[in-house]
Backbone bond lengths (Angstrom), bond angles and torsions (degrees), N, CA, C in turn:
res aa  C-N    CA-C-N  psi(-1)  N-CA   C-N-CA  omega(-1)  CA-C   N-CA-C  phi
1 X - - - 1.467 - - 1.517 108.93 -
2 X 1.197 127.12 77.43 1.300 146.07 -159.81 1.939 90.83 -87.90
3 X 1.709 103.71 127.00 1.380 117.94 176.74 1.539 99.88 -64.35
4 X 1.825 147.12 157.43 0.838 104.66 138.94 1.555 104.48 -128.11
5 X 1.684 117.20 34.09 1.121 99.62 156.34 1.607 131.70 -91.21
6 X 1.441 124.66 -154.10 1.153 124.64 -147.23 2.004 113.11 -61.71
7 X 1.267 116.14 127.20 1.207 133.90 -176.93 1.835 112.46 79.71
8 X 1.232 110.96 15.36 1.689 113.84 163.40 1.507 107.82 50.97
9 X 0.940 107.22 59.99 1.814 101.42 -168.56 1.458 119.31 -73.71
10 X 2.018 120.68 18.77 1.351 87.50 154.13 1.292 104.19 87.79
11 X 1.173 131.26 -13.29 1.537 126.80 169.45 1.337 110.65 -44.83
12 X 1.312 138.94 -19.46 1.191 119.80 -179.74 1.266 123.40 -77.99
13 X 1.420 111.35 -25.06 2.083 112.45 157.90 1.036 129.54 -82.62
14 X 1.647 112.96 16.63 1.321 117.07 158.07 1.531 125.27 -60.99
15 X 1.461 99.15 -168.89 1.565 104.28 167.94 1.453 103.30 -157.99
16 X 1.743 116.16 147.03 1.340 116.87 -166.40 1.739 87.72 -102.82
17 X 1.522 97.95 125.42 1.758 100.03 169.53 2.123 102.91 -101.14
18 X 1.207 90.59 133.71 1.601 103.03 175.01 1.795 103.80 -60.27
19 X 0.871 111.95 -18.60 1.414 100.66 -165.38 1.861 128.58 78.93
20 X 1.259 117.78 -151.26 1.299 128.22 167.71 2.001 114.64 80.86
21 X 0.876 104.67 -165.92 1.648 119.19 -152.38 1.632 92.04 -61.79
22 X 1.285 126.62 139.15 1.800 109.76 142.37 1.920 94.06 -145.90
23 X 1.653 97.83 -160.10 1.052 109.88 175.94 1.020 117.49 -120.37
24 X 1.561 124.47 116.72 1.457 134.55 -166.73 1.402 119.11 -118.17
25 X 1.684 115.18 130.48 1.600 111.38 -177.41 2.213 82.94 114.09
26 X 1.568 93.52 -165.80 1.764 111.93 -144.08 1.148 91.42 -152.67
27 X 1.322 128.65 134.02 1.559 145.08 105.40 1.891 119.26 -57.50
28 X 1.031 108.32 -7.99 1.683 103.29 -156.58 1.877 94.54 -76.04
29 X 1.237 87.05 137.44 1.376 111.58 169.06 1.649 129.52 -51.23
30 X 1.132 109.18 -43.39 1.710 123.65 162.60 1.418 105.42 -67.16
31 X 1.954 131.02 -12.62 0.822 88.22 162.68 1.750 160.91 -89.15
32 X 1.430 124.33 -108.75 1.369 101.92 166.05 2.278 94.50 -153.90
33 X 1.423 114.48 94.49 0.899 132.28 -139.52 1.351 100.74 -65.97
34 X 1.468 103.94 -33.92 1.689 112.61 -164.68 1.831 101.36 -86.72
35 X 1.394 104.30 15.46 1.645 106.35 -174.89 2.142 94.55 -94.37
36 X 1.335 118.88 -4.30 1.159 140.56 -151.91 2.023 104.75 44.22
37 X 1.035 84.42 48.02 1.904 85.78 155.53 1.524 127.69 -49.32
38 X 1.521 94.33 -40.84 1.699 100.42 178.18 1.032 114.40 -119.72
39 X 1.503 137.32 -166.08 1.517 117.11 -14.20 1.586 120.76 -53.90
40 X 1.214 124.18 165.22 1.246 120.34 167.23 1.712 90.39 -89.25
41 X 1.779 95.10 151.85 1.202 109.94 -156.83 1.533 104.69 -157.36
42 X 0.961 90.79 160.96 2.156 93.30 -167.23 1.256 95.90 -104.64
43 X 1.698 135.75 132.75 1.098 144.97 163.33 1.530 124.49 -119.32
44 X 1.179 104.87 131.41 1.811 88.40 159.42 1.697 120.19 -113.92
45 X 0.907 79.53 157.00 1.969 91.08 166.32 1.612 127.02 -154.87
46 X 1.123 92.42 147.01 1.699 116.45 -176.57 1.566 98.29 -68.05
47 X 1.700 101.17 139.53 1.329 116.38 163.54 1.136 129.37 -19.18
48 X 1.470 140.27 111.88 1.554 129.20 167.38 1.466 104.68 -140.36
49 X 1.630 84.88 178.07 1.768 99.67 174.77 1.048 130.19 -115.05
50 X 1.424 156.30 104.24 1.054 142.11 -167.33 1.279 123.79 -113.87
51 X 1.285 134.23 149.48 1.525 137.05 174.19 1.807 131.45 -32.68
52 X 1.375 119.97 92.11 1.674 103.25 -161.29 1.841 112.74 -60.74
53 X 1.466 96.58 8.76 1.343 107.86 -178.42 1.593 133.98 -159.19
54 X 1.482 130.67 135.62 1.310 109.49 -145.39 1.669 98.05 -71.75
55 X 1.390 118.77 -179.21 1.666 115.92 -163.81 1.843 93.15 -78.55
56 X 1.452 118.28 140.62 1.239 121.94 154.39 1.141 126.95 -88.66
57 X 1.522 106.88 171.73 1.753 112.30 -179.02 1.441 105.55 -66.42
58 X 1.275 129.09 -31.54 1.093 103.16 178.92 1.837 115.26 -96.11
59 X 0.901 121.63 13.32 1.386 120.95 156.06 1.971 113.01 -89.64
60 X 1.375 103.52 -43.90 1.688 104.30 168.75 1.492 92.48 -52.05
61 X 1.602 133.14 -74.79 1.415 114.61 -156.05 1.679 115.95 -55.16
62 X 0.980 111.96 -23.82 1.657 104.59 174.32 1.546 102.68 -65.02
63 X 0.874 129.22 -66.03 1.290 130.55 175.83 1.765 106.52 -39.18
64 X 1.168 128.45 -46.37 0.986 128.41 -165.33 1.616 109.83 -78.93
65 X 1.262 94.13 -24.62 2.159 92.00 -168.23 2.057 79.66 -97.58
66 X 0.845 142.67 -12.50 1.658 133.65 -175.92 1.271 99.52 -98.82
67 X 1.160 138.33 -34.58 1.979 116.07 170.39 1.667 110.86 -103.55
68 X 1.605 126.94 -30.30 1.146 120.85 -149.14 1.233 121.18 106.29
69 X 1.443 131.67 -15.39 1.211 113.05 -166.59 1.037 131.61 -68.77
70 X 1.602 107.93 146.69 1.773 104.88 -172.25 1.490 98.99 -128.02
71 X 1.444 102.22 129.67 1.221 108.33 -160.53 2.100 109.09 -81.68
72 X 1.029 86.84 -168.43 1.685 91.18 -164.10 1.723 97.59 -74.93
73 X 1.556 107.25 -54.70 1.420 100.76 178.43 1.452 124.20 -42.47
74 X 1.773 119.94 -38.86 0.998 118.43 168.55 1.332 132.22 -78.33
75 X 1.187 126.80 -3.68 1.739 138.56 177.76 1.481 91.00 -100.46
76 X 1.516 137.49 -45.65 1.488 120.85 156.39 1.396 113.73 -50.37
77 X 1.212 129.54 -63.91 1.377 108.00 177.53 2.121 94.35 132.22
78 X 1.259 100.81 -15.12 1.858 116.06 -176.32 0.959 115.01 -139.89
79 X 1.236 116.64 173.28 1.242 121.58 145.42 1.903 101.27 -173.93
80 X 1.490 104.48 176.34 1.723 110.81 -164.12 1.254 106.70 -88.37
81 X 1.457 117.21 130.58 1.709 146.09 -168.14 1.519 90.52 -124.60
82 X 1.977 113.26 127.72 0.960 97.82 152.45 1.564 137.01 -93.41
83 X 1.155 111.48 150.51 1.593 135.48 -166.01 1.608 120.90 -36.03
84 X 1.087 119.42 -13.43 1.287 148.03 173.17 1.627 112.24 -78.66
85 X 1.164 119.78 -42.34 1.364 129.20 -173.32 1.851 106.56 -70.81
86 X 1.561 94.69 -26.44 1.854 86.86 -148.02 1.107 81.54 -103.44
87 X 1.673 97.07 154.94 1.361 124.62 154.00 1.247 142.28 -59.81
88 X 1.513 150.27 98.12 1.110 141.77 -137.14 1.395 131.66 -47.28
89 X 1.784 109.48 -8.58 1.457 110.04 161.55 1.784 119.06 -67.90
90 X 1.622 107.41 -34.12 1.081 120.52 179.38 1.555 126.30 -51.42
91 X 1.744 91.36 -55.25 2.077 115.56 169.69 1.175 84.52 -55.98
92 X 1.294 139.26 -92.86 1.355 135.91 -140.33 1.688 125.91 -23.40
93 X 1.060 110.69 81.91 1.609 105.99 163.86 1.864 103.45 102.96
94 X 1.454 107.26 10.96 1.380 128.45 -169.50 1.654 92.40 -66.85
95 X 1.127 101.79 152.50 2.089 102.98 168.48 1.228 83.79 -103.20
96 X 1.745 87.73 135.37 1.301 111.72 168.26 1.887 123.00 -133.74
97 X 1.247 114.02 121.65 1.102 105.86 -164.16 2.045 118.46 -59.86
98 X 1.646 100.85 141.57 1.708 74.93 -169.76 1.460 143.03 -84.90
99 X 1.767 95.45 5.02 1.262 122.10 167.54 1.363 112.59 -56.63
100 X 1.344 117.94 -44.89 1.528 143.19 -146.29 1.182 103.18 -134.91
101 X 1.383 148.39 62.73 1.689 159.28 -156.78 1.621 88.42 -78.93
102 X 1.650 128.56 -31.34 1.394 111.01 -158.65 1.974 106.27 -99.69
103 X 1.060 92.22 21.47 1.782 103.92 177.57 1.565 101.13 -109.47
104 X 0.942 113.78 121.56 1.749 132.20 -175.22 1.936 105.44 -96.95
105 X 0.868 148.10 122.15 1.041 137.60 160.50 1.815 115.19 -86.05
106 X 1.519 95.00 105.43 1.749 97.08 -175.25 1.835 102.27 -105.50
107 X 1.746 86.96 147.50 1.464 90.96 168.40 1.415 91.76 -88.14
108 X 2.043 93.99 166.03 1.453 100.69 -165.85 1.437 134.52 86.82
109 X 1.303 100.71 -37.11 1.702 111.12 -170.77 2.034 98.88 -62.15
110 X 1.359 117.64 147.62 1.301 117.58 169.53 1.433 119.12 -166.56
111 X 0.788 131.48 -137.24 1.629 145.17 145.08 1.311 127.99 -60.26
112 X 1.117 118.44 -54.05 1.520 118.17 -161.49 1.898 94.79 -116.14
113 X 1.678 116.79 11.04 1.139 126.43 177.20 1.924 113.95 -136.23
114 X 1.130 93.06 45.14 1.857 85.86 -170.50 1.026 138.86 1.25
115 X 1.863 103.68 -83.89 0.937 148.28 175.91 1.318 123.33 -71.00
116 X 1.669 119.82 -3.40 1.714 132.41 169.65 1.924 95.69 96.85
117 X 0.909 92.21 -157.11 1.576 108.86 -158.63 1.707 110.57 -56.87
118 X 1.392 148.86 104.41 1.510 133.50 160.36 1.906 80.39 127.46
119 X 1.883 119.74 0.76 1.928 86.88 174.95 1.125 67.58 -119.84
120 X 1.715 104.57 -173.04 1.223 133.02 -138.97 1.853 106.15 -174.81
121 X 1.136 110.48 136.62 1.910 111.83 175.84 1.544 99.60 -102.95
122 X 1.034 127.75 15.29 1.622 134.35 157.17 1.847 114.41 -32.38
123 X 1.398 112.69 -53.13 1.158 99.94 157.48 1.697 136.30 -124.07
124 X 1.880 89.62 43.00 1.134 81.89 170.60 1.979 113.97 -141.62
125 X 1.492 102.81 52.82 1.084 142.89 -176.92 1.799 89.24 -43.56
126 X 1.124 128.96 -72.89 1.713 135.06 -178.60 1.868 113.14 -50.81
127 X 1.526 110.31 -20.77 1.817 121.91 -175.82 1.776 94.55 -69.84
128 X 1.162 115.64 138.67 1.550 124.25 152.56 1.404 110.11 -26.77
129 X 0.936 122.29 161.76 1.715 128.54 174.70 1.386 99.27 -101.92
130 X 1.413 122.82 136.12 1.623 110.40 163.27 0.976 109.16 -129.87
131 X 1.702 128.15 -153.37 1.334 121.05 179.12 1.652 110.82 72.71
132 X 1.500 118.44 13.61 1.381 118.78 157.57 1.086 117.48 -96.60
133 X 1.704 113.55 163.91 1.389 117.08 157.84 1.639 112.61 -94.99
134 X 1.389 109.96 -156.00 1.013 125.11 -170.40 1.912 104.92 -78.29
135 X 1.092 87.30 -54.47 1.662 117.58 155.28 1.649 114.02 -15.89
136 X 1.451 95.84 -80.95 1.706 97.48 -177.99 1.205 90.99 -66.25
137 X 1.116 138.12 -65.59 1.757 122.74 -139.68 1.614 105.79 -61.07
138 X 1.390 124.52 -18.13 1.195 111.11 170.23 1.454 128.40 -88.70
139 X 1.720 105.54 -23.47 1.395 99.81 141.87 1.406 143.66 -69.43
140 X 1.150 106.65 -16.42 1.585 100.07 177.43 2.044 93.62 -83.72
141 X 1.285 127.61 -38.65 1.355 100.63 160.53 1.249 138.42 -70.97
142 X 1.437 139.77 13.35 1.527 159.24 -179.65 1.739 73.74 -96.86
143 X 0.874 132.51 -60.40 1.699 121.38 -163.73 0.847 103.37 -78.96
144 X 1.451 152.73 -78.59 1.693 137.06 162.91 1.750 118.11 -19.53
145 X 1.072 122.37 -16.22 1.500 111.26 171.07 1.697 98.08 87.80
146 X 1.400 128.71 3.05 1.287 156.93 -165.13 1.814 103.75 -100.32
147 X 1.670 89.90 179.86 1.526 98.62 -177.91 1.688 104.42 -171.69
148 X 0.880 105.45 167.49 1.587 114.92 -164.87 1.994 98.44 -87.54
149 X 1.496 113.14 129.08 1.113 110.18 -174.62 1.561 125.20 -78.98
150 X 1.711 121.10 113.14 1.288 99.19 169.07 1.457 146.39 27.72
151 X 1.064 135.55 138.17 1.673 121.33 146.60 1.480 103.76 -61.09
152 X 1.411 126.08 -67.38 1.319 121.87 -173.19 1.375 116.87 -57.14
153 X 0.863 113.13 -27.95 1.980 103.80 170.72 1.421 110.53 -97.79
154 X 1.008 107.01 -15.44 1.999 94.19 163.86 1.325 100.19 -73.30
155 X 1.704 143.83 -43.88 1.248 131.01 179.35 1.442 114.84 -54.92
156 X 1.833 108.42 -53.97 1.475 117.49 -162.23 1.660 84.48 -41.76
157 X 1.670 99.46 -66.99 1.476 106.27 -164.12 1.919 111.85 -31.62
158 X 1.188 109.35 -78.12 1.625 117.66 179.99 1.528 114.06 -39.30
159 X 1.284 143.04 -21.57 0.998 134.90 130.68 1.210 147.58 12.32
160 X 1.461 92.24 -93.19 1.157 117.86 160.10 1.824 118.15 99.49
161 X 1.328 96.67 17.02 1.694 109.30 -162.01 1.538 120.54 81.34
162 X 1.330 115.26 12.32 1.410 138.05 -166.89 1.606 97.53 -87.21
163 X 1.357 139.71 155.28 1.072 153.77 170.29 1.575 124.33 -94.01
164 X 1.319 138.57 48.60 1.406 131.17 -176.43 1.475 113.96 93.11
165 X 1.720 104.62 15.74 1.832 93.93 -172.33 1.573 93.12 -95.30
166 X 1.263 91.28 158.64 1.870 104.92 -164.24 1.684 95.30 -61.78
167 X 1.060 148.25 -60.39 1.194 153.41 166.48 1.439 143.60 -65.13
168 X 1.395 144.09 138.51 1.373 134.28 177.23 1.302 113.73 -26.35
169 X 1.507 116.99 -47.20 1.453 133.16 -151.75 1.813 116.05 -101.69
170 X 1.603 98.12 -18.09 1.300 103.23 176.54 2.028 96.68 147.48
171 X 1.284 91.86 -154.42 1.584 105.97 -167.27 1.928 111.13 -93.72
172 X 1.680 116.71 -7.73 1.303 112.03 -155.53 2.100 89.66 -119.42
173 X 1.198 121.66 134.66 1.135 104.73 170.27 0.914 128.64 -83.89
174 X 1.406 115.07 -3.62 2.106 101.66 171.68 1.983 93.81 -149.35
175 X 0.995 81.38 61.27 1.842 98.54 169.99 1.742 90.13 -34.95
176 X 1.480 102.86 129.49 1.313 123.23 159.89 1.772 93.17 58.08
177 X 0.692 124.97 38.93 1.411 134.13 -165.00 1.667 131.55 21.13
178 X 1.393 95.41 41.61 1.606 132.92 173.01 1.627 94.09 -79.66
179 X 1.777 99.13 119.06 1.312 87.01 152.77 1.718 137.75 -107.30
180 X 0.982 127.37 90.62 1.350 146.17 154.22 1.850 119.86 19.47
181 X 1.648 97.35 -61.27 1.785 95.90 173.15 1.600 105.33 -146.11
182 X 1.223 97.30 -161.57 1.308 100.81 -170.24 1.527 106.51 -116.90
183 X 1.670 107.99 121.15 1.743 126.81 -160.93 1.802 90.48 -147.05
184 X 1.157 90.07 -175.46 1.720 99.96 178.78 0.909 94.59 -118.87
185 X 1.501 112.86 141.76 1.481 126.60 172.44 1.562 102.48 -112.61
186 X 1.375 138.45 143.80 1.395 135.77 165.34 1.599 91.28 122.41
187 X 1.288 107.89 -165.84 1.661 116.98 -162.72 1.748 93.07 -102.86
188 X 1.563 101.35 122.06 1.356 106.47 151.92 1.506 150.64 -85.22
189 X 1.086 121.77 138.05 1.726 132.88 10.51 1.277 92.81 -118.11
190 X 1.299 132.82 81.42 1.604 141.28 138.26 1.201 112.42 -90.55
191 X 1.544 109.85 -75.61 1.634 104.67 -170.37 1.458 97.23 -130.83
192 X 1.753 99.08 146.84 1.357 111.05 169.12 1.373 108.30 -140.89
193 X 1.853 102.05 106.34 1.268 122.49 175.78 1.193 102.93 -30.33
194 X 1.377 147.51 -48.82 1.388 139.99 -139.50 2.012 130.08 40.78
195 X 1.239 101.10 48.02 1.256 120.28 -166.46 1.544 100.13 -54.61
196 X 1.676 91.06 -56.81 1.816 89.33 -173.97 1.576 123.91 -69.16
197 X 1.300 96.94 20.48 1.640 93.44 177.34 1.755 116.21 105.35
198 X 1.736 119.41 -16.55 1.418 90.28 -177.87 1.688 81.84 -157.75
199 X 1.286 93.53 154.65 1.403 109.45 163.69 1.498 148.18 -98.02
200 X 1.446 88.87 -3.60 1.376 117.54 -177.81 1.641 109.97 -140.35
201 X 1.107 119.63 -116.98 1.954 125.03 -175.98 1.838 82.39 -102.35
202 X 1.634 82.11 142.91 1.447 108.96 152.88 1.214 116.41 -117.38
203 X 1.479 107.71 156.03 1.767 114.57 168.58 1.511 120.97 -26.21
204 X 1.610 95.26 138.55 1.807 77.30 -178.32 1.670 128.31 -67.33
205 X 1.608 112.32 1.02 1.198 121.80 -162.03 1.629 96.92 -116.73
206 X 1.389 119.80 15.77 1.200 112.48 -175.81 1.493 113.60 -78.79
207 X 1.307 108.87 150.04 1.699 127.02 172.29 1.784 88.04 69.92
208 X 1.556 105.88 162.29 1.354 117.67 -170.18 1.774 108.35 -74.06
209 X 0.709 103.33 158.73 2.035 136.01 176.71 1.717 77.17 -45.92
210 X 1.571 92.66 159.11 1.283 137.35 122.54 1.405 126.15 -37.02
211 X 1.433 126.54 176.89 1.101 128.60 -168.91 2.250 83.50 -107.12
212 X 1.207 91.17 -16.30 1.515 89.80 168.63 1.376 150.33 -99.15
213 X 2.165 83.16 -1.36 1.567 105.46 167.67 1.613 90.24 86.46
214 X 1.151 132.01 16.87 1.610 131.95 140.90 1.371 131.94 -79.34
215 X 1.372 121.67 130.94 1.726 123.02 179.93 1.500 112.25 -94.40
216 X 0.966 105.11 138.80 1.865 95.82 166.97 1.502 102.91 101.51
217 X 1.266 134.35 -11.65 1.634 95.00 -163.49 1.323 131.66 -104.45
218 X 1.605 104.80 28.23 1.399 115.65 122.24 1.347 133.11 -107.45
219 X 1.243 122.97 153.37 1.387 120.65 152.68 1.749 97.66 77.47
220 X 1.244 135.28 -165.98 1.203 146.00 -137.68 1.264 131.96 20.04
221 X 2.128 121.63 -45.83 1.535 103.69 163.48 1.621 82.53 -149.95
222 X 1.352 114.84 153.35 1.407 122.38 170.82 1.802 117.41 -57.45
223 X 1.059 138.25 157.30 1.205 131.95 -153.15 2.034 106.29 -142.64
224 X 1.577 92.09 121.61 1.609 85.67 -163.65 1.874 93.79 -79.44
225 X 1.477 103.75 149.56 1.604 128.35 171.16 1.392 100.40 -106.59
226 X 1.171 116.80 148.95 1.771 148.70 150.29 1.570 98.94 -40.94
227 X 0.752 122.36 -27.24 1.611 105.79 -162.35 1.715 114.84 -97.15
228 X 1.196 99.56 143.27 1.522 84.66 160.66 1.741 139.00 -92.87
229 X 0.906 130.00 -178.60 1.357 106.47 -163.10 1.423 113.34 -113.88
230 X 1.598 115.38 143.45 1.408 127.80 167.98 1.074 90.12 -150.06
231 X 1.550 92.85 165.37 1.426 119.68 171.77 1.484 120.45 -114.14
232 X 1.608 129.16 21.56 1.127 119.06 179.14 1.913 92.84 -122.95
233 X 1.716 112.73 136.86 1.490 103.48 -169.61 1.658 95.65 -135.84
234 X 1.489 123.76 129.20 1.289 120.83 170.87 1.792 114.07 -53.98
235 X 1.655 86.02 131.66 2.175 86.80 173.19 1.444 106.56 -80.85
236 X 1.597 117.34 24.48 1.288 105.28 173.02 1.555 132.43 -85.90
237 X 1.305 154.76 146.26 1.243 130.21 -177.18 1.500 112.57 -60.51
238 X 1.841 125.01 122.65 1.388 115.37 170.13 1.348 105.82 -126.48
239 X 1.204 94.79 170.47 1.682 119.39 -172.07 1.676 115.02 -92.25
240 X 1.284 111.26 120.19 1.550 97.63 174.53 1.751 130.83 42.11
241 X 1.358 99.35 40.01 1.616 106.37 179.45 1.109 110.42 -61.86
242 X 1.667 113.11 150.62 1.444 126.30 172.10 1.598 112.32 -140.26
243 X 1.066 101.98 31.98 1.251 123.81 169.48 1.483 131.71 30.22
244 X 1.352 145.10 157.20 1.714 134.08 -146.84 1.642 116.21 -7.55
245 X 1.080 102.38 147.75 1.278 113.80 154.06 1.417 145.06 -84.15
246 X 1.390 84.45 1.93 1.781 91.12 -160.37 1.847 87.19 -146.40
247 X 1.218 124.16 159.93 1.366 109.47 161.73 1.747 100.07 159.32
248 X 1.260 124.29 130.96 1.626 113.67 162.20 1.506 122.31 -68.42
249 X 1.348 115.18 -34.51 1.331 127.48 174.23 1.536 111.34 -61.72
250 X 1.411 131.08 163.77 1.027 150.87 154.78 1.721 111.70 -133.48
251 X 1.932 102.40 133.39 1.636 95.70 -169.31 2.011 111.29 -78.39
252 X 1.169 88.76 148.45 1.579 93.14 166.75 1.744 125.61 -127.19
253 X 1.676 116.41 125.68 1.761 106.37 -150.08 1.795 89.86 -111.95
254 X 1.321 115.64 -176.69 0.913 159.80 162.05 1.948 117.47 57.22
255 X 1.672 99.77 30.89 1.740 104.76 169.40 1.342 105.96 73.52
256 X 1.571 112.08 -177.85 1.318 125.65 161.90 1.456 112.04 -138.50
257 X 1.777 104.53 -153.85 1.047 106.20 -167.60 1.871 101.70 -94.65
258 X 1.163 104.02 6.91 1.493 106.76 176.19 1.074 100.62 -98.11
259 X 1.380 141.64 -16.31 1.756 131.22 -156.61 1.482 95.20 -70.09
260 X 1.123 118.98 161.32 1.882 140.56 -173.37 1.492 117.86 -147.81
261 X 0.664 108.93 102.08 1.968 99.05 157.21 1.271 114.20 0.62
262 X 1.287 123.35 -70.55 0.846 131.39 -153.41 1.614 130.81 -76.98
263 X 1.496 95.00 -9.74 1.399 127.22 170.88 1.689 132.13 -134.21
264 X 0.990 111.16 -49.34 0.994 124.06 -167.76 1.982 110.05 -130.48
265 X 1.189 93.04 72.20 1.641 92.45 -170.52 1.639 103.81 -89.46
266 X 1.236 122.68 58.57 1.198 125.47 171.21 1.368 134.33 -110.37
267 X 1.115 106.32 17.13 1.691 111.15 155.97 1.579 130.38 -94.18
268 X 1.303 84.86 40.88 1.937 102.22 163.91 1.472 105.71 -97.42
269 X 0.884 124.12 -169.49 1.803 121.95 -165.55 0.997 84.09 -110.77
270 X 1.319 162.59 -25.92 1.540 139.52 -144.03 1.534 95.83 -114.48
271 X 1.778 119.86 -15.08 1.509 115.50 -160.24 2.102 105.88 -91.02
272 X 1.167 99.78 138.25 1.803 93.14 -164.51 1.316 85.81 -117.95
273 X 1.554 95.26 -179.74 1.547 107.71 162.02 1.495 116.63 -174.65
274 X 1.250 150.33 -175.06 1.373 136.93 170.30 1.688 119.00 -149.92
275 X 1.586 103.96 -177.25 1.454 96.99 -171.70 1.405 95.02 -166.58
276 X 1.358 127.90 136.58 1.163 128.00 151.25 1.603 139.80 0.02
277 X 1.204 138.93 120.41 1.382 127.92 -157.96 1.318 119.37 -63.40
278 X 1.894 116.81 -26.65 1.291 124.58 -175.22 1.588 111.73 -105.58
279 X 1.525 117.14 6.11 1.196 129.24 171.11 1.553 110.59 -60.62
280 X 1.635 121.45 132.73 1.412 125.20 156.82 1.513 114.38 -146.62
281 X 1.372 90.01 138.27 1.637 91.16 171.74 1.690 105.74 -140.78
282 X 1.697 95.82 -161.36 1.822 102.36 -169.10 1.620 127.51 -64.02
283 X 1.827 100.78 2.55 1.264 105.91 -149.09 1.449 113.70 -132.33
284 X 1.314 91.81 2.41 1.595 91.05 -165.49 1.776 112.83 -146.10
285 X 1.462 103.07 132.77 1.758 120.04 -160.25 1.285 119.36 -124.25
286 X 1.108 117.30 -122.48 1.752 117.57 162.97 1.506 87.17 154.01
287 X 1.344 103.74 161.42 1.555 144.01 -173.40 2.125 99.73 -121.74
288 X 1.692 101.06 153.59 1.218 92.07 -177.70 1.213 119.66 -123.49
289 X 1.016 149.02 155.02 1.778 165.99 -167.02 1.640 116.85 -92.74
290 X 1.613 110.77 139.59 1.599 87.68 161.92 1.556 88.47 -150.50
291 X 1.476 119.32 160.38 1.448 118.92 -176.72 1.715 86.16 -71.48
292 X 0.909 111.93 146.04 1.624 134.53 129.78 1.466 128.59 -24.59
């Protein structure tokens, strides 16, 4: 069911979710409480559609050569590459935040430049686009006829029709020792074996679906939500939440390909987190929404 008005949005790799009651948020122990993961809480929601895949570079560049847009990283002039990628002229003298020593701030770095000055998404036209903010991704859905999905329907969605299991796929992360998405395996951030196949972004269609016929929603790039972020959530049953009204933050779900155990165990469906609206870095994209 291909849109064909203005900016072609691609409706046909969607997916229509029925909607209705589930249980949203964590009891689980790995998780991280003060992120407001919980309470678990009963929600409903109205029918929608969402992206079976997060947006690629080559769907951002259509968008990008048909209006102009220039994204924030590039009217800043940077944005954050992790430290691993660059070449030691690049690290050299890079700001680096000191929470986060392995985030480099490169000039140059963007969208259609990852990795800063000399890479290129030339062949990786099928990888998520990153290097947005909150900013673009809602313009590039104002042009798709689209919109940025919920917190609660990016979970319902990530799910997968699943009942409270820590993952899209269930409760085990590499069932039968299949791995599922794309995370770092090895000690962070020194070395990452790259067992599951990539060291950086994978295809947006990589590793199998959901139980909802969604890719990605763990692990490969963090994914911007509509909502803004808090951490305090009524245990009452609500309808179609879109959570604070007011807030500097905006939430971001489902990890990347940097998340670890050992730090950042947030590519379970229930684990959130957020970032500034004009914030972009190497890792993080979004997928798009449409009412039903």
């Amino acid at each position: 069911m291909r849109d064909q008005g203005k900016g072609a949005p691609y409706r046909d790799a969607s997916v229509l979710l029925s909607g209705g009651s589930f249980l949203m948020g964590t009891r689980d122990t790995d998780g991280f409480p003060d992120d407001g993961e919980g309470p678990v809480r009963e929600v409903v929601l109205s029918p929608f559609r969402i992206d079976a895949h997060a947006v690629s570079n080559e769907r951002f560049a259509r968008f990008a050569e048909a209006t102009g847009h220039v994204t924030e990283a590039e009217r800043f002039g940077w944005s954050f590459v992790f430290a691993g990628f660059l070449p030691a002229t690049l690290r050299r003298g890079a700001a680096r935040p000191p929470q986060t020593p392995w985030w480099c701030g490169v000039e140059g770095a963007t969208w259609r430049t990852p990795e800063g000055p000399g890479s290129s998404v030339a062949d990786r036209g099928d990888h998520p686009v990153v290097h947005l903010s909150w900013n673009d991704a809602a313009a590039y859905c104002r042009w798709a006829g689209a919109r940025l999905p919920t917190e609660a329907e990016w979970e319902y969605a990530a799910r997968g029709g699943l009942v409270q299991n820590r993952y899209p796929w269930g409760d085990e992360l590499t069932p039968a020792g299949e791995h599922r998405c794309n995370i770092w395996q090895g000690h962070f951030p020194t070395k990452n074996t790259a067992e599951d196949g990539y060291r950086g972004t994978a295809p947006v269609d990589a590793y199998e679906p959901n139980g909802h016929g969604l890719h990605n929603m763990s692990g490969n790039v963090w994914e911007w939500c509509a909502d803004r972020w808090g951490t305090r959530h009524s245990t009452r049953p609500r309808t179609d939440p879109k959570g604070p009204s007011q807030g500097a933050s905006r939430v971001m779900r489902g990890g990347s390909y940097l998340c670890h155990s050992s730090y950042c165990n947030r590519y379970r469906v229930a684990a959130r987190t957020a970032n500034t609206p004009d914030s972009s870095t190497g890792n993080l994209g979004f997928r798009c929404a449409w009412d039903a």
